[in-house]
N, C-alpha and C positions, 0 to 999 in steps of 0.2 A: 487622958492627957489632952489639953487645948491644944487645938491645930492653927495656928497664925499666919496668915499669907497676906499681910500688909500691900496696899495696892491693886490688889486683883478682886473681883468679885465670880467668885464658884455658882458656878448655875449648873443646877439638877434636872435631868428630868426624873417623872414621875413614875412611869408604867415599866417593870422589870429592871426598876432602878433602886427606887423606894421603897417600892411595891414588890409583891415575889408575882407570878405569872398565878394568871387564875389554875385552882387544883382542879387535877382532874371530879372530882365531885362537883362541883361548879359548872366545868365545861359540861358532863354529864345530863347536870338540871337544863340546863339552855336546852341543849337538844331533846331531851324527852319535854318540853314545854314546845317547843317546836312543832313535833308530833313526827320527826322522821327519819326516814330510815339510812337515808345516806350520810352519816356524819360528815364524809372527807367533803360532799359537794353543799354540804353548811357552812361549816369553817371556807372556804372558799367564797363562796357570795356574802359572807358576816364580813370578810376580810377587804373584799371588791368595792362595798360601797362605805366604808369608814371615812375615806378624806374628809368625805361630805359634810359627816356629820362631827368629825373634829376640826373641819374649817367653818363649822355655822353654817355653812350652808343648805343642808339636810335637817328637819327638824327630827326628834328619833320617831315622832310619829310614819313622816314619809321614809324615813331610813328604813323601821321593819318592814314595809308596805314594797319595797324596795326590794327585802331578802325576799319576802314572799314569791313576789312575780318570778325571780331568778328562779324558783323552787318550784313552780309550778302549783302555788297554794292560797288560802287565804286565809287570813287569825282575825276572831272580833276581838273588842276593844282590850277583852277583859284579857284575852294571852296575848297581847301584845304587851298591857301594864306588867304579865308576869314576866314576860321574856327580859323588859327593859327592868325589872329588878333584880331575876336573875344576873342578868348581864353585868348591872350597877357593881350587886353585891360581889360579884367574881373578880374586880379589879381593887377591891379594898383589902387587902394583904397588906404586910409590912415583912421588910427584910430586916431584922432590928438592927444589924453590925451598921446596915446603910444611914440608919436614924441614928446609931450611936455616934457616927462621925459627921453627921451635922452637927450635931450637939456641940461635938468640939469643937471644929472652927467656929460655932456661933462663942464659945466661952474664952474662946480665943483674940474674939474682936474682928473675927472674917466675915464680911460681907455672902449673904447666903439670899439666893435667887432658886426659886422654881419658874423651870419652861416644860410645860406639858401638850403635846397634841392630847386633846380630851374636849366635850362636848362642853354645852352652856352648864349642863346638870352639873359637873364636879367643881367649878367655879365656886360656889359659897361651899360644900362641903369643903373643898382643901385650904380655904380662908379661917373657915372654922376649928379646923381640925388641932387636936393638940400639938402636930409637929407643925402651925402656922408659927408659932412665937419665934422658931427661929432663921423664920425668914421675912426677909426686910419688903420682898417683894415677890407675887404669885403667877406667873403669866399664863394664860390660856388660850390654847390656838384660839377656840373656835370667837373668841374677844375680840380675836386680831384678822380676822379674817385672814389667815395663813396656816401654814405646817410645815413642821421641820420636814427634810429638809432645805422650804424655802430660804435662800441666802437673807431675803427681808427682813425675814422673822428675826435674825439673829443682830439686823441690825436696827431695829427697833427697839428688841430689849436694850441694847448699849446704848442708845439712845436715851430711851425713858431714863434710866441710871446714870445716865451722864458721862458714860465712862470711852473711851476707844476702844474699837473690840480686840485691841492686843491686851487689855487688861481684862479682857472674861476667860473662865477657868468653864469650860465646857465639856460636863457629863452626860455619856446614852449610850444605852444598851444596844444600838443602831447602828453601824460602821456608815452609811449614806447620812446620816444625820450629824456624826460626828468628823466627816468627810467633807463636806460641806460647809462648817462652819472653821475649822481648821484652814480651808481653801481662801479666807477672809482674818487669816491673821491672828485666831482664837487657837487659846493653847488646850487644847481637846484629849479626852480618855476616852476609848470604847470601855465600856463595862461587861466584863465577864465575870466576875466574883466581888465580894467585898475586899479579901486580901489585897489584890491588887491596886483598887483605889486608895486603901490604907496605902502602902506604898506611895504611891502616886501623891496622895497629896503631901505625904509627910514629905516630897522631893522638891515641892514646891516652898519651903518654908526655907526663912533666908539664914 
């Protein structure tokens, strides 16, 4: 069933949104490519130096060079290329309900935005990708030199778009991100299920 929210444009983010959260087999590969033995103080330094590289400003070259030192370690080139495909390949997931309700406000005639913290790498893949068609526009931290949730970020997109941020419909999986942009006038969901946004958006429609 098309979802129509005339006037507003719905912005998604990407990672535990779109996407389901890397499985654990995934998480797995990372760290056996890694070569160690403390998982918790992995996940910990993977986690420490992200801004960086989803604001641009860390290339993932210096980013793994980055976990290493926190680790006490060093990786040549060649597991670091593996680390950085493990890593890639572990955030390409799909939650399909979350795809299936783009779908409809795209056939609806709703204006459909992605805002993702994510590196320069995901940039053309989510341009390319077959859920691009139905979005009007793709925004990417590390593009903007920002991250949610910087107040900026959120007013840039309304910007670029043309629109006042009373008329963005702002989705994340993030309470600090969807706290934040809320704080500025955006009518905001935390995401914790599909159900819910089902809900949520069909409240939106007039």
């Amino acid at each position: 069933m098309a979802i129509s929210i005339p006037g507003r444009v719905v912005v998604f983010d990407y990672g535990e949104v779109i996407s389901r959260s890397p499985s654990d087999p995934d998480r797995a590969a990372l760290v056996a490519i890694a070569g160690v033995t403390d998982e918790d103080r992995f996940w910990e330094v993977y986690w420490a130096h992200r801004d960086g590289l989803d604001q641009g400003s860390t290339s993932i070259v210096d980013y793994w060079a980055l976990v290493a030192a926190d680790l006490g370690t060093t990786w040549r080139a060649s597991t670091v290329h593996a680390l950085w495909i493990a890593d890639f390949r572990g955030w390409w997931s799909l939650e399909p309900a979350t795809l299936d309700l783009i779908e409809e406000l795209h056939e609806g005639g709703t204006r459909v935005v992605l805002l993702s913290n994510a590196g320069f790498d995901f940039a053309d893949p989510f341009r390319r990708s077959p859920m691009a068609q139905f979005f009007e526009r793709m925004f990417v931290s590390a593009e903007m030199d920002a991250i949610k949730p910087d107040p900026g970020i959120y007013e840039e997109v309304a910007a670029e778009l043309g629109i006042p941020l009373e008329a963005m419909v702002f989705i994340d999986n993030k309470s600090a991100n969807t706290d934040a942009a809320a704080a500025l006038g955006v009518t905001t969901h935390h995401f914790t299920g599909t159900d819910g946004l089902d809900a949520f958006l069909r409240s939106l429609e007039p």
